[in-house]
Structures are given as structure tokens and as C-alpha cells.
C-alpha positions in Angstrom: 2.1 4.3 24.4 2.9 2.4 20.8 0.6 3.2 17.9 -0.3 1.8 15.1 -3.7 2.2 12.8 -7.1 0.6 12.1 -7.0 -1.9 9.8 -3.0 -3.0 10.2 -2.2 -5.9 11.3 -1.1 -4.7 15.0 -4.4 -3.5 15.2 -6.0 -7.0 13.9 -3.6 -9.0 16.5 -4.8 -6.9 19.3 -8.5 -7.8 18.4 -7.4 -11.5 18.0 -9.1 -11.8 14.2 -5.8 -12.5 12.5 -6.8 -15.6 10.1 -5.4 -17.3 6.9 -6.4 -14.3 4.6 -6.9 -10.8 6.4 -6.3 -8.6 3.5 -7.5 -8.4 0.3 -5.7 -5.7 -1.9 -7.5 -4.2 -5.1 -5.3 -1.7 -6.8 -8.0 0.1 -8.4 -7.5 1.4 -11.8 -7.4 5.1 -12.3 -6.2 7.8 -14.9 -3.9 9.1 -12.2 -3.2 12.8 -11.7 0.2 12.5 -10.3 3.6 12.2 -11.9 5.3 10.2 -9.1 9.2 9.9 -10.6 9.4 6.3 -8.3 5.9 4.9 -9.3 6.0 1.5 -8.7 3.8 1.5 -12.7 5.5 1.1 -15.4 6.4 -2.9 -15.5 4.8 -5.5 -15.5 1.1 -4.4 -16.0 -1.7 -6.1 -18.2 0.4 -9.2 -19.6 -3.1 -11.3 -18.8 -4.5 -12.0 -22.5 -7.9 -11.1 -22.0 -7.7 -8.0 -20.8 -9.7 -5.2 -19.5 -10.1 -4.4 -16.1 -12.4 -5.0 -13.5 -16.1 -4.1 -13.2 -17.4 -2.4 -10.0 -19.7 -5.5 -9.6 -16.6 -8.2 -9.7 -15.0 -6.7 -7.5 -17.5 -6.3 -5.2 -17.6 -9.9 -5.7 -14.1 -10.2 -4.4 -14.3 -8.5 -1.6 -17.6 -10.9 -0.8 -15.4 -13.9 -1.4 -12.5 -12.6 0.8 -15.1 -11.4 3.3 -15.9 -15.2 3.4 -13.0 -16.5 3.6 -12.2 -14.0 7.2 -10.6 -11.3 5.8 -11.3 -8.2 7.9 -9.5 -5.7 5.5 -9.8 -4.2 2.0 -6.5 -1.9 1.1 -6.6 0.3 -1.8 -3.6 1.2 -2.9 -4.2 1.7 -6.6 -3.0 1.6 -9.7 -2.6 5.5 -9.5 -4.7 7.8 -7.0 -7.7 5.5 -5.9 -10.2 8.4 -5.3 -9.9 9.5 -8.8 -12.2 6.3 -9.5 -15.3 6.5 -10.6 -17.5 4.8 -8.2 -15.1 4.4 -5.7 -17.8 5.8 -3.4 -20.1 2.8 -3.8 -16.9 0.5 -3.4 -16.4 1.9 0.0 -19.5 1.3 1.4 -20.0 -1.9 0.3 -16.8 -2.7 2.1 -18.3 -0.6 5.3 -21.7 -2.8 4.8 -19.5 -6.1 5.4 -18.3 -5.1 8.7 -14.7 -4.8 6.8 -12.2 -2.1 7.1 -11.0 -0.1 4.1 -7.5 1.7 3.7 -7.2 4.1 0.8 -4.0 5.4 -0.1 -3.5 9.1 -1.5 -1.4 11.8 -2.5 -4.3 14.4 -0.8 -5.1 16.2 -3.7 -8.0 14.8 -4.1 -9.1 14.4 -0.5 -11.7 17.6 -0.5 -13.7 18.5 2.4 -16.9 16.9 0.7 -14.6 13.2 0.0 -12.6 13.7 3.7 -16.0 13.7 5.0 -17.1 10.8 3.6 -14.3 8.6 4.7 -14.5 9.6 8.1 -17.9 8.2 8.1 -16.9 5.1 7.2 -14.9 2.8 8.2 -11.9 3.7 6.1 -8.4 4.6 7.2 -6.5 7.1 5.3 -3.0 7.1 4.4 -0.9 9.8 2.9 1.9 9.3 0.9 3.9 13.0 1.5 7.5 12.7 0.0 8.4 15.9 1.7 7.2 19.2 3.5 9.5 21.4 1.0 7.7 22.2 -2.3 10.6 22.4 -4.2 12.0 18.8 -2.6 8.2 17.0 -3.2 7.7 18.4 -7.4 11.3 17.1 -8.0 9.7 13.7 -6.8 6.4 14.1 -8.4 6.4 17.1 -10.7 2.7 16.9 -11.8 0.2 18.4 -12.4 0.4 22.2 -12.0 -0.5 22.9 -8.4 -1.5 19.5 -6.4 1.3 20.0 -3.7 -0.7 23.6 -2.6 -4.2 21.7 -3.0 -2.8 18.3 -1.1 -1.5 20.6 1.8 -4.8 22.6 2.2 -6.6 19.5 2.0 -4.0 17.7 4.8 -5.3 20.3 7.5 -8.3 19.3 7.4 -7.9 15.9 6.7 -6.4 15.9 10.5 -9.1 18.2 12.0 -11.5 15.4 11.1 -9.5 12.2 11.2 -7.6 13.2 14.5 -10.3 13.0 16.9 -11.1 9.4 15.3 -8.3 7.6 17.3 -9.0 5.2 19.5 -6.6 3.3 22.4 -7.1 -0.1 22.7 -4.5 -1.8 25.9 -1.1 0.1 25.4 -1.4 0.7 21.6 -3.4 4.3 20.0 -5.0 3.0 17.2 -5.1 5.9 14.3 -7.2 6.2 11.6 -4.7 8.4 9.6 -1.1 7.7 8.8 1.4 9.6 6.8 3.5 6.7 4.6 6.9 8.5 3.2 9.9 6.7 1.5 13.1 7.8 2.4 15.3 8.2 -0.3 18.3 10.5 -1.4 16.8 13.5 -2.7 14.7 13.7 0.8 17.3 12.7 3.2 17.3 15.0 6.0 13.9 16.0 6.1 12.5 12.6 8.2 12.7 14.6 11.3 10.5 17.3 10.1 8.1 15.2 9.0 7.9 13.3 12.3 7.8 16.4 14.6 4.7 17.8 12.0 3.0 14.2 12.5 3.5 14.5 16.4 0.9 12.1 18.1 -2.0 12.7 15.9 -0.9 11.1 13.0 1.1 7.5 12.5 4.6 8.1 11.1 5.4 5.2 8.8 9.0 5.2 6.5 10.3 2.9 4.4 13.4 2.5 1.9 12.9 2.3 -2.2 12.0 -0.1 -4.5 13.6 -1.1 -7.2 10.4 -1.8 -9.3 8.5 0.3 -12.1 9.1 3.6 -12.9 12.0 4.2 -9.9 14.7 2.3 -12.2 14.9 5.3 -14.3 16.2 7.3 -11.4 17.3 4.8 -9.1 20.9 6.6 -8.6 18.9 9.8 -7.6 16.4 7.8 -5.6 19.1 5.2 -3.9 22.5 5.2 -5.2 24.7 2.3 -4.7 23.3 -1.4 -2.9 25.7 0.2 0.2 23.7 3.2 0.2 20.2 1.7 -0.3 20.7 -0.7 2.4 21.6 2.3 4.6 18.5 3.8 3.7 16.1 1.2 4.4 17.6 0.6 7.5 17.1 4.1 8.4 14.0 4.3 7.2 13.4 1.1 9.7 14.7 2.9 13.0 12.8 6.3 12.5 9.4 4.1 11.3 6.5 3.9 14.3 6.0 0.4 12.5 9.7 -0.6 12.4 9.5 -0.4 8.5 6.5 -0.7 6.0 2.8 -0.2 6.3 2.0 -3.4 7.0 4.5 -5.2 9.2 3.1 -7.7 11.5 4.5 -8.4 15.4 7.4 -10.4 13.5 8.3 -7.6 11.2 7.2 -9.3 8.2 4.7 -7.9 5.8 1.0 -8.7 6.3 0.6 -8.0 2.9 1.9 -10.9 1.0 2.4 -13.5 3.7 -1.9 -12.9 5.0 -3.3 -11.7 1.8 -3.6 -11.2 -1.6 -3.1 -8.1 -4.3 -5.4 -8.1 -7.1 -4.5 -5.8 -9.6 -6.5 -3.4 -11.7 -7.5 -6.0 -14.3 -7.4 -8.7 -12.0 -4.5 -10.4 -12.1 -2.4 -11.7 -8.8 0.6 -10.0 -7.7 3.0 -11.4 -4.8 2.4 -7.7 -3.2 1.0 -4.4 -4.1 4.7 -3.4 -5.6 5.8 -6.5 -7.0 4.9 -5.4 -10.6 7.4 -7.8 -12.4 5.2 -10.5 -10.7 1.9 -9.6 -12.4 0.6 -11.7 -14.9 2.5 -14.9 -13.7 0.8 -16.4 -11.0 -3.2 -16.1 -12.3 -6.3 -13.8 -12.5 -9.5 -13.3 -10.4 -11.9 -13.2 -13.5 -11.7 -17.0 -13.7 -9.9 -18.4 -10.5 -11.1 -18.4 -6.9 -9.3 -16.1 -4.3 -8.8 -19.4 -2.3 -6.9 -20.8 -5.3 -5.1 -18.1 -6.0 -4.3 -17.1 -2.2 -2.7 -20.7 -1.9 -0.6 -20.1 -5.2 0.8 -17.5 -3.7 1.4 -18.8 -0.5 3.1 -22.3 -2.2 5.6 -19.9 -3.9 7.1 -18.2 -0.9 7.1 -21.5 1.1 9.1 -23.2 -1.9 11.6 -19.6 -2.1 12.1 -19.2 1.3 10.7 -21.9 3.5 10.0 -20.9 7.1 11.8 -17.9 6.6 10.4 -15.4 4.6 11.6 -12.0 4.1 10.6 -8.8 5.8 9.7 -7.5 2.7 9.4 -9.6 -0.7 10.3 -7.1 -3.1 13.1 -5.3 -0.8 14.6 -8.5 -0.4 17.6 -9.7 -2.4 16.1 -12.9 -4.1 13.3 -10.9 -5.3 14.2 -10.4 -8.8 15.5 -14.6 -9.5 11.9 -15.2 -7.7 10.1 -12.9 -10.7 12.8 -14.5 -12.9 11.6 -17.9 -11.8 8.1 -17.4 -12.4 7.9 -16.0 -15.5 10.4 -19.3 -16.8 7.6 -21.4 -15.0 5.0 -18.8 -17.4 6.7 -19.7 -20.3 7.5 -23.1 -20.4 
């Protein structure tokens, strides 16, 4: 039986609801706890002019507007941890009161029995970034603060007693409502098969290669080495992945992400993808365009990149950085 989890876009083919925009992403501003050494922060952030970030009640007008438009998803990856948001709560079920699915991305930390609770009683899927099962291996990768890897670990049990039982099968696919989402990379590499094996059948397996975006270009010859040895990591990454390589790859292998939605970012402007950092600022901003506008902007500048062919990934792709390059000349002019 294949797998795959609620809210991906294997899981919206197999319900037929795939439309022009399925996703809308909100990175959701926080004061992160973490220390992630390959955060995709760092670049890119807040060149919009005006400022500030997003009220609770625009972005609930976002969502609104994409529910609207057919989206059926809301992911949150963040601009940091999401859950250490204030409000986030109300967030969630306003996206639960739409008939939409929510994703929420953490590190676990902050996933307590009283918060793992509440997400299992809505309709929110959960997925865990764990870089590895070593202590030692995960604080060289994110070295703070003092003590989350014990307190993400003791939360991760029972994030699984609760979430587990949540699976569903729909034809030949188990549809999961938690997933584990972990980057290979050269300080980990090794460990993939431990991490699958602990993930067994309860919980979705998903791996993927670095990017070369934010924060990882400090220690991008740690984290991936030479071109040679980054494309040999992504590729592994690809075979050992129960989605055949990110999150959010469709039937076709291509991200869902940027090709059937849109990322707004924490102060609300328009990214090509959740990681595509270089991109923000360049293409427009949700306080004072429409997600239709916007979502077609987007759209218009992959067509005119890569024509029918567009990459599995955007920013894993080699024309990535002239297609930032490009776009902030266009910004400029």
C-alpha cells in the first residue's frame, strides 16, 4: 500500500478537488525558539516598504479569499516555529470552520500534550522536521535553546499515540495525518535508515536534499559540499523519500507548492515558494493586491522561465538563482 498525508496533493488527486489554487501558504511570523544552522531565514525578508506584518484578521481574510478561489489547503510552514504564535489557535480553527485542511510544520518542542490535543481535533496535519535521532548529530544542526531536543522527543511519543490512530486508507493509498519531513545532508548521512525503520508504517517518511537559500550558505560545505555531492544527495534523498522527494510533490513529481499555490510571507509579501527567500519582495504583497492577481504573477513567471517544463523543485533547480536575479532587475528598473 503507498502513503501519503492529508492535505498533500496525492491525497487531493485521490478526492478529485485539485483546482487552479489548492494551497495557500502563510509563513506565520514568530520569535522562533530554535537555532536551525540551515534556516531557510536570513535573506530576503521584509524588503516590502511598508512594513509590518500581518494581522490575525487579514489573514483570516486570505484564507477566505483562497477558500473562494477552491483552495482546499492552508500550510503553515512559518517564519520560525508556527505554534509559538500568538493566536495561532484561533487561526486554526478558522481554517477547520472552512471545511479547509491545515498543515503545521514543527520542530516538536512546542507540541505539548494540551497543543497535540488540539490539533488532532482539527483538521490539521502535523509534520515534524527531525534532522536526526542522535542528540549530538541534531544540536550540531540546530544548537538551541538549552534542552528542546529532550522536550521535542517526549513530546514526539505522544504526538504518535494520538495522531497514529488518525490514518485513514482511501483505494490503495494510507492517508496520514502525521509525517516526519528530514533533509539529508552531510553531517546526517547515514542515519536515513534509522529514521525510516523508527517511522515504520505509522508515520510518513519524507526526505529531501538542501537548499542553498538563507542561513544554509554559511555552512553549505558542512551541509552539502561540492554541486557533485549535493546532487548526490538530493538524489538520495529522492529514492529513500515515501513521496519521491519533497513534501509536496504531485503525481508528476513536481511541487504543488509553487506550480497550485501561493506562499505569503509573514508580512505579506509573495514568494515563488515557502524557501525561495531571495524571491520575496519582488513579485507583490497581499495587503494591497488580490490572491488572484498575485497567484497569476506567479504563475506568468514560471511559464515565461520554463515553459511547459517546470522544475521538480524551483529553488533546487539550477536556474533558480538567474530567475531571483531576473526579478529583482525587473524590481529595479
Amino acid at each position: 500500500m503507498q502513503s501519503t498525508f492529508r492535505g498533500a496533493p496525492k491525497h487531493l488527486e485521490l478526492e478529485r478537488r485539485i483546482g487552479k489554487i489548492d494551497y495557500l501558504i502563510l509563513q506565520i511570523d514568530s520569535k522562533c525558539p530554535h537555532g536551525c544552522e540551515y534556516c531557510f531565514v536570513g535573506e530576503g525578508l521584509n524588503k516590502n516598504p511598508d512594513g509590518g506584518n500581518l494581522s490575525l484578521e487579514r489573514r483570516m481574510g486570505l484564507v477566505k479569499e483562497a477558500s473562494d478561489l477552491g483552495a482546499r489547503v492552508v500550510a503553515m510552514p512559518g517564519v520560525g516555529e508556527p505554534l509559538a504564535t500568538p493566536k495561532i489557535e484561533e487561526l486554526i480553527m478558522f481554517i477547520t470552520s472552512l471545511g479547509m485542511i491545515s498543515i503545521v510544520y514543527s520542530k516538536g518542542m512546542l507540541v505539548n500534550r494540551k497543543i497535540c490535543d488540539f490539533l488532532a481535533e482539527q483538521d490539521t496535519t502535523v509534520i515534524l522536521s527531525i534532522d536526526s535521532l542522535y542528540r549530538e548529530t541534531a544540536l550540531r544542526l540546530n544548537p538551541n535553546p538549552r534542552g528542546w531536543f529532550e522536550r521535542a522527543m517526549a513530546n514526539v511519543g505522544y504526538i504518535r499515540e494520538r495522531f497514529v490512530p488518525l490514518a485513514e486508507t482511501i483505494g490503495e493509498y494510507r492517508v496520514h495525518r502525521l509525517a516526519v519531513n528530514h533533509m539529508v545532508n552531510r553531517m546526517n548521512y547515514g542515519q536515513q535508515d534509522e529514521i525510516r525503520n523508527w517511522c515504520g508504517e505509522d508515520i510518513l517518511f519524507v526526505a529531501h536534499g538542501p537548499s542553498r537559500e538563507g542561513h544554509a550558505i554559511r555552512i553549505w560545505d558542512k551541509l552539502a559540499g561540492t554541486p557533485k555531492e549535493h546532487a548526490s544527495l538530493i538524489a538520495y534523498a529522492n529514492k529513500i523519500s515515501e513521496t519521491g522527494g519533497n513534501t509536496t510533490a504531485r503525481l508528476d513529481g513536481k511541487c504543488a507548492y509553487y506550480l497550485n499555490g501561493i506562499t505569503v510571507s509573514d508580512n505579506g509579501d509573495v514568494k515563488m515558494c515557502p524557501a525561495a527567500t531571495k524571491t520575496a519582495g519582488l513579485i507583490g504583497n497581499a495587503k494591497n493586491q488580490s490572491l488572484t492577481e498575485l497567484f497569476d504573477l506567479t504563475q506568468l513567471i514560471v511559464l515565461s522561465k520554463y515553459g511547459n517544463n517546470p522544475p521538480p523543485c524551483l529553488v533546487r533547480d539550477i536556474g533558480y538563482g538567474s530567475l531571483a536575479g531576473q526579478l529583482l532587475q525587473h524590481r529595479t528598473l
